[in-house]
C-alpha positions in Angstrom: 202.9 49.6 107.2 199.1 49.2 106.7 197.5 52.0 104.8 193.8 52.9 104.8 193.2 52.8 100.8 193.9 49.5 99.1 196.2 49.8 96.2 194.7 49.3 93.1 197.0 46.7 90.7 196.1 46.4 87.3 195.7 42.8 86.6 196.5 43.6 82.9 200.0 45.0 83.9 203.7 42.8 82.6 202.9 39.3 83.0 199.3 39.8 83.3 198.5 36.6 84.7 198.0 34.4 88.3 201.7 35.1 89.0 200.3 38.7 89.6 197.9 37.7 91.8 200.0 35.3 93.9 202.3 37.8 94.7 200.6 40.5 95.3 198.2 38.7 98.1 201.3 36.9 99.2 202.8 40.5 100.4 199.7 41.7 101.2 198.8 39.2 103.9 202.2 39.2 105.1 202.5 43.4 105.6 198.8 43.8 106.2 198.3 45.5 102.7 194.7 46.2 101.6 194.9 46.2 97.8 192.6 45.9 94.8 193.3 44.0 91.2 191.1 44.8 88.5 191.2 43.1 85.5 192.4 40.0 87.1 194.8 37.4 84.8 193.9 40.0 82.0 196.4 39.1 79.6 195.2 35.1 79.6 191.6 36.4 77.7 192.6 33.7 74.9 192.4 29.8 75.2 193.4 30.0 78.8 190.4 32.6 80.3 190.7 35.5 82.0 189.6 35.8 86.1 190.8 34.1 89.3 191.0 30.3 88.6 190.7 27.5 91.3 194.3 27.6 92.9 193.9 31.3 93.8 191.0 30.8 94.9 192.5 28.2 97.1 194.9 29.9 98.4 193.0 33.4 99.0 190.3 31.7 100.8 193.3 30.4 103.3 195.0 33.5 103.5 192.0 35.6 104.0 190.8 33.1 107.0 194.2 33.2 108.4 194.6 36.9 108.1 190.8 37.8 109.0 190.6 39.9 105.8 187.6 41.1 104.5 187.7 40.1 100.8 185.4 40.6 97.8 185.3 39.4 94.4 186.6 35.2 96.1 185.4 33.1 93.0 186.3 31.2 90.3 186.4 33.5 87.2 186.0 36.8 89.0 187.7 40.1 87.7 187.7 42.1 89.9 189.5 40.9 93.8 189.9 43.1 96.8 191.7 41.7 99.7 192.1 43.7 102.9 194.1 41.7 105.7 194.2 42.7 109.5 195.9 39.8 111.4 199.9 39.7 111.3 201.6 36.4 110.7 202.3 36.1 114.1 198.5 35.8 114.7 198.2 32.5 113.4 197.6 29.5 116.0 197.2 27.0 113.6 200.3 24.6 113.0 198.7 21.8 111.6 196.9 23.2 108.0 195.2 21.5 105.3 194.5 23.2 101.4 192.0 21.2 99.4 191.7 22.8 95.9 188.0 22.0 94.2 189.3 20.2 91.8 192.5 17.6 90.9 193.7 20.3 88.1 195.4 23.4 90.3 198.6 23.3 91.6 199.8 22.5 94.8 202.9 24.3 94.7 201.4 27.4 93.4 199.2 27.3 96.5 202.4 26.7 98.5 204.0 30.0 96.7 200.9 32.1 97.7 200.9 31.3 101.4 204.8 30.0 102.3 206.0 34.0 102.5 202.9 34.4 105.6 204.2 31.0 107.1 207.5 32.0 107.1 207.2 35.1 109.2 204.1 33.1 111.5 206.4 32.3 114.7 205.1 31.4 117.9 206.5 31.3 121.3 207.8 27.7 121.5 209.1 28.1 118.0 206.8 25.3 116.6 207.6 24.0 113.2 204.0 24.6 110.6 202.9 21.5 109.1 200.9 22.0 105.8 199.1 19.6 103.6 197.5 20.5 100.2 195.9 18.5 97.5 195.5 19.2 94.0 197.8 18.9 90.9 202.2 18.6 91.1 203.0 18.1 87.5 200.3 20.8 86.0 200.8 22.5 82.9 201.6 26.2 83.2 203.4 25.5 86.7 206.3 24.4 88.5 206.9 21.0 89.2 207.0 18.7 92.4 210.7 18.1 91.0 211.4 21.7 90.6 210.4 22.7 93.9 212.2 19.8 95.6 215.7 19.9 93.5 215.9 23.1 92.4 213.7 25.9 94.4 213.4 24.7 98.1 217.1 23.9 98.2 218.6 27.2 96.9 215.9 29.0 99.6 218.4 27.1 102.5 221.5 27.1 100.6 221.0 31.6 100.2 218.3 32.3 103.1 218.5 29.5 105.2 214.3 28.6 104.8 214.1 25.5 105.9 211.0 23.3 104.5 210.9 19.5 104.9 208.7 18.0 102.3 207.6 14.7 100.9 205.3 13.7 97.7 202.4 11.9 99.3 200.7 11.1 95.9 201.0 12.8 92.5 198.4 14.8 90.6 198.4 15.1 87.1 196.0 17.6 84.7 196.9 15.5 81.5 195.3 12.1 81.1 192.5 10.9 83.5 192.5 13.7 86.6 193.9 12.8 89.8 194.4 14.6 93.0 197.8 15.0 94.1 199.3 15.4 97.8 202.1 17.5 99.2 203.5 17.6 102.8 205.5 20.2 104.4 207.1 20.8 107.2 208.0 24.9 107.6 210.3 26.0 110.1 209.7 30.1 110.7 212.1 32.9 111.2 212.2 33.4 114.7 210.2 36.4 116.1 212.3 39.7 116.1 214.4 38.2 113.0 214.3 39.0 110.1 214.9 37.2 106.4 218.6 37.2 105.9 221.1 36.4 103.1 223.6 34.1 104.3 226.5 35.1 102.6 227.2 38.6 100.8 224.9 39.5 98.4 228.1 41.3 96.3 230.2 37.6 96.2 231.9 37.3 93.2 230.9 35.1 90.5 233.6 32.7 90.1 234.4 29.9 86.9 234.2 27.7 89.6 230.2 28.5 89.8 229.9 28.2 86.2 232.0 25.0 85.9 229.2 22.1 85.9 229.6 19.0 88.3 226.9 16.8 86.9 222.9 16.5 85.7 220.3 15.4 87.9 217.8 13.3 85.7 214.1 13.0 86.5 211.7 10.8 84.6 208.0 10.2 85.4 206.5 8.1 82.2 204.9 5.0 81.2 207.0 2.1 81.9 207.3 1.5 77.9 209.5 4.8 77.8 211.6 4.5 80.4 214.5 2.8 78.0 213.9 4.8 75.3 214.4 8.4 77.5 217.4 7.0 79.5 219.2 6.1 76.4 218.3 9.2 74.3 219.1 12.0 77.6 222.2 10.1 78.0 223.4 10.2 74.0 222.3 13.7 73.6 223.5 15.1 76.9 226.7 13.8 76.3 226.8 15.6 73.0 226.3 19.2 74.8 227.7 18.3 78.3 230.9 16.1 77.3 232.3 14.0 80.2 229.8 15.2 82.2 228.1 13.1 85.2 224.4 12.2 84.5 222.3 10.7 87.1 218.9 9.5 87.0 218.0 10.4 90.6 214.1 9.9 89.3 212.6 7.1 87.2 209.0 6.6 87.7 206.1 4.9 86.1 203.2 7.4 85.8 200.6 5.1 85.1 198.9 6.4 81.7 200.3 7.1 78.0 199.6 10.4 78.4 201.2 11.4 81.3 205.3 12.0 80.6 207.3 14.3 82.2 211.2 14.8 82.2 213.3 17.2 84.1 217.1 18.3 84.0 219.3 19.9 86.9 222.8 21.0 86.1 224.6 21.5 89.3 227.5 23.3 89.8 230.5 22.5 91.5 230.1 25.1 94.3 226.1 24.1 94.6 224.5 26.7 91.9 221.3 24.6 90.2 220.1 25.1 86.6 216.3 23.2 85.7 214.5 22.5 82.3 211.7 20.7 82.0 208.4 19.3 79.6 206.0 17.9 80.6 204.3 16.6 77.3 201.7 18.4 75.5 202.2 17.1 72.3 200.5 14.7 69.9 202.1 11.4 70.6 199.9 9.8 67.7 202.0 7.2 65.3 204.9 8.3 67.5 207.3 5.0 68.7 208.5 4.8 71.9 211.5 5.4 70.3 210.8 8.5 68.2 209.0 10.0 71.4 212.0 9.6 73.6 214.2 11.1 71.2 212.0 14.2 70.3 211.9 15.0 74.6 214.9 14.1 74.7 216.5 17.1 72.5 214.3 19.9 73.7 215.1 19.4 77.0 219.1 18.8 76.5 218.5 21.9 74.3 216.7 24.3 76.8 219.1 23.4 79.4 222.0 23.7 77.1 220.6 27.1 76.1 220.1 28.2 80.0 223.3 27.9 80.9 224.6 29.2 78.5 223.2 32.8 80.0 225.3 32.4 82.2 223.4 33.4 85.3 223.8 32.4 88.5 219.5 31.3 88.8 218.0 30.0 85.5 214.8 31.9 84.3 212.2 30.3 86.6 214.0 30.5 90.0 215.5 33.9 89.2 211.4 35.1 89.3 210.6 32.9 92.2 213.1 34.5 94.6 212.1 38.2 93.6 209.3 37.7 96.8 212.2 36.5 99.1 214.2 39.3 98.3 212.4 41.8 98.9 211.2 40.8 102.3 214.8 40.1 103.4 217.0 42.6 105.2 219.9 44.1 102.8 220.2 43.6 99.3 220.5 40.5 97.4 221.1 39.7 93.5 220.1 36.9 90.9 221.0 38.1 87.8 221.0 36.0 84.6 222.6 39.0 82.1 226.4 37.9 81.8 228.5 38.8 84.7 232.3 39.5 84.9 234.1 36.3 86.1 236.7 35.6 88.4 236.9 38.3 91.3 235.8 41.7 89.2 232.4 41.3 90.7 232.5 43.6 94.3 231.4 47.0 95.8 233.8 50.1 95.5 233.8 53.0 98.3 231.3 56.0 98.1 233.7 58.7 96.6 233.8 60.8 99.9 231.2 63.1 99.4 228.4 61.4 99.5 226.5 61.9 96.3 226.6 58.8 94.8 224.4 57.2 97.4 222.1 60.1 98.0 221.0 60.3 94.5 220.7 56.6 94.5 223.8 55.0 93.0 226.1 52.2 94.1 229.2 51.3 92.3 229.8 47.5 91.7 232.8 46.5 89.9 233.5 49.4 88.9 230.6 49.8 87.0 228.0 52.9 88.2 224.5 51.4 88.8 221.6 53.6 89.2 218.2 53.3 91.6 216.0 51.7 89.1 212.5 53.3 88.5 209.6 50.8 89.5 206.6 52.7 88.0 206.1 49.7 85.5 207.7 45.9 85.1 211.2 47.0 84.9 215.1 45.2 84.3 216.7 42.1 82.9 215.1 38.9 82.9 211.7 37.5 81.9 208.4 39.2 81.9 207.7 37.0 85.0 210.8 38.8 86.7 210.0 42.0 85.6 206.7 42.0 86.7 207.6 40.5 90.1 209.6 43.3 90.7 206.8 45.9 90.0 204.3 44.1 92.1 206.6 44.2 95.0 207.4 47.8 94.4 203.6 48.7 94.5 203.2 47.2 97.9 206.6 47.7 99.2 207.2 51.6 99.4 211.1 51.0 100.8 212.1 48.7 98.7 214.9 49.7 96.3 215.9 48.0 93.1 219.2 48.7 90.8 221.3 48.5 87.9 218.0 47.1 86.0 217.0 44.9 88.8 220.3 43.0 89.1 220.5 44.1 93.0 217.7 44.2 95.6 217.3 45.8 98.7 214.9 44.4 100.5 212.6 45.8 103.6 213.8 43.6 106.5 210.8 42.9 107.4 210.4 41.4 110.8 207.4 40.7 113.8 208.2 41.0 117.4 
């Protein structure tokens, strides 16, 4: 799978921005991919800075030790990266790993993106479990969540793949208010060698109202203790409003220590286990705001953006639907996330090749009785955000079998596996 020039990845391309980079060294070191990305995080030349930033950095530096690559271009604010891996997943002895990021700001669980798709596949004989600890930031601005991943991302990775990660917040880091370094724990248990990643039920299952029908909302709030009250009383007002009779649990209610550290998060669950998240963490002025008036204001964006999310009515909210292109296209068989409206109630399903054989050799499925063509993967390509799209064009770069259709809706995925 390993060729002898690295692909060159324009950093500049969709998204332009770490996503990029994360993904494309995640599939590198796990298929042995020399590439090259100029331009790196071009799009973020603004208020945000252009270049590799601490938590690649991070995560590179463990991926190229783990991988023996030979790497250039491994520093903070560096345009220019070339990462050229050797060792397999399989290679790796280590089960007991530890991440420090050089500062309290970067994100723990975009380290833990970058390097969970080479622990997944990094087996040994005994089938040893992969402890890993990292320290930095879980409720960063620009990044997922220690909520997100725990309620919403892990979770639907064992409910469709059956990835199993234990995990457990050892101490939270925050990059609003005073700094402070944050610690995750995992626990990874990896596909067994000579498997490979697999859906566990058909990817072509139809979308029922059932799976649209919410069952209740999972309430998260980390805050000062002043605006506990006011949050719980204004979510519950306003989420009644938009969810009527509804369930609403407040599964989190936390005091975060400082005025300028607030964070709420939303999960809609549905009644056959689909999840839906919103979130803010606060980057607002809160000056001559009450308690009060603060509650209220968080309160409403985040009833809204949920309200608003499901009403696409996807089956993966915008965030998760980007953050499951990298499992999909390592997994045997094809898989789909889509968030463009679907029919409901059994139309959803695969229709028999004609008989001659031309719809599949010129690269068409039927679905529903809808015709859905191969998708062209030369640039960030079908529904969804510019995260998704540009996901999907990253993976196609690196991933020369890998076949996207119907505007990204379905995957089929390599199947990779390691003997």
């Amino acid at each position: 799978m390993r060729s002898q020039r690295p692909i060159e990845i324009d950093g500049r391309t969709g998204e332009g921005g770490g996503q990029l980079v994360r993904i494309a060294a995640a599939l590198a070191a796990v298929t042995s991919q020399p590439i090259l990305i100029t331009r790196v995080r071009g799009n973020r030349a603004g208020h945000r800075g252009g270049g590799l930033k601490a938590q690649h950095v991070s995560s590179l530096r463990w991926l190229a030790k783990a991988t023996g690559a030979e790497v250039a271009g491994l520093s903070v604010g560096s345009h220019t990266l070339e990462f050229c891996p050797s060792a397999p997943p399989t290679a790796l002895k280590e089960r007991n790993i530890q991440i420090a990021s050089e500062s309290s700001a970067p994100s723990t669980l975009l380290i833990f993106q970058a390097v969970l798709p080479y622990l997944l596949f990094a087996s040994n004989d005994a089938g040893e479990p992969i402890e890993l600890e990292i320290h930095g930031g879980t409720n960063v601005s620009f990044s997922l969540s220690y909520e997100y991943l725990d309620q919403v991302l892990l979770p639907t990775l064992k409910d469709k793949f059956g990835i199993t990660v234990e995990r457990q917040l050892r101490k939270r880091g925050w990059s609003s208010g005073p700094q402070q370094r944050g610690c995750v724990w995992f626990e990874i248990h990896p596909i067994p060698r000579g498997q490979s990643l697999k859906l566990k039920e058909p990817w072509d299952k139809p979308t029922t109202a059932a799976d649209l029908q919410r069952k209740h909302i999972d309430v998260s709030i980390v805050a000062p203790h002043s605006m506990h009250e006011p949050l719980q009383t204004s979510l519950a007002q306003d989420l009644n409003v938009l969810f009527p009779d509804i369930d609403i649990q407040f599964v989190v209610v936390e005091d975060s220590g400082h005025d300028a550290r607030m964070y709420v998060f939303l999960v809609a669950h549905s009644r056959t286990g689909l999840r839906w998240g919103r979130d803010w963490l606060y980057n607002a002025s809160r000056r001559r705001k009450t308690a009060a008036e603060l509650g209220a204001e968080m309160s409403r964006k985040v009833a809204k953006d949920l309200y608003g999310e499901i009403a696409v009515r996807g089956v993966v909210d915008e965030y998760l639907q980007d953050q499951l292109v990298v499992f999909q296209v390592l997994a045997e068989g094809r898989s789909s996330f889509p968030r463009v409206e679907e029919p409901v109630d059994g139309d959803v399903g695969v229709v028999a090749d004609d008989g001659d054989g031309d719809d599949l050799a010129i690269g068409k499925l039927r679905i529903g009785g809808r015709r859905m063509k191969k998708d062209r993967a030369d640039e960030p390509f079908g529904e969804g955000s510019m995260h998704t799209t540009t996901a999907r064009w990253v993976a196609s770069e690196l991933l020369p079998g890998l076949k996207w259709y119907d505007k990204g809706s379905v995957c089929e995925g390599i199947g990779i596996s390691f003997e």
